[in-house]
N, C-alpha and C positions, 0 to 999 in steps of 0.2 A: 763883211760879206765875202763870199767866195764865189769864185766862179771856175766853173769846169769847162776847160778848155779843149776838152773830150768831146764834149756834150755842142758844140755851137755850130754851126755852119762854116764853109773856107771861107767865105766873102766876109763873113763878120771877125774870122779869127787874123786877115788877112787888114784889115780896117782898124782893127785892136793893135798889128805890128804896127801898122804905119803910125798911129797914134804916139805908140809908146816911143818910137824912134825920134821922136821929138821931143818925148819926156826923156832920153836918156840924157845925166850929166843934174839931175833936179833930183829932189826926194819925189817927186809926184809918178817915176816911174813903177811901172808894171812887172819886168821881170820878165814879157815877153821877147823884147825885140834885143837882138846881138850888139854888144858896147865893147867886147873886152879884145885886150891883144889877143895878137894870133897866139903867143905862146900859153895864153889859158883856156885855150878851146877845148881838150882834152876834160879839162874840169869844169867847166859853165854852159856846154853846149846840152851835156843830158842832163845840167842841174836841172832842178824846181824851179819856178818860177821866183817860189819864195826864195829858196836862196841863192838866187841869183841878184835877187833884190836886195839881198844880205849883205852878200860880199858890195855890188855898187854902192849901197849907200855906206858902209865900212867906210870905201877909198873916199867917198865923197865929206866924211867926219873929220878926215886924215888931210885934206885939202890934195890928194891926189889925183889927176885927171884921170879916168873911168878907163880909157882904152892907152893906156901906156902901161909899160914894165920896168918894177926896180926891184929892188932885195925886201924894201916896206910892204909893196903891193904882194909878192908873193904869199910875207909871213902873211899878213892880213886875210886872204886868200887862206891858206891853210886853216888859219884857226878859225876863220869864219866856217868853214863849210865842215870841220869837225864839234862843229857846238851847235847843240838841237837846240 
């Protein structure tokens, strides 16, 4: 199922952050709400939803904490967001 995040009201897209902010760090996260270091905001902030979901759950495969930065987290970052 997809949902457009275009399409919904601020109270509910707002409802959805808060949600996911609780899913961040689990596979049950959404892709909406902010998890990553500062130093990948450039890359995750106008990601997709989906791949932003991408890359977390990557870090989360890797046993990485979701909002830290190392040399691992980068490469993984990279190739995750170059692979459709």
């Amino acid at each position: 199922m997809l949902l457009n995040l275009d399409t919904i009201t601020t109270d509910a897209y707002f409802k959805l952050y808060d949600l996911d902010s609780k899913l961040v760090g689990t596979y049950n996260y959404l892709g909406i709400a902010y998890y990553w270091h500062y130093d990948f905001r450039h890359y995750l902030r106008d990601a997709t939803p989906d791949k932003r979901k991408k890359v977390h759950n990557t870090f989360l495969v890797y046993n990485l904490k979701v909002d830290e930065v190392s040399q691992l987290h980068w490469e993984l970052l990279e190739q995750t967001l170059k692979a459709k």
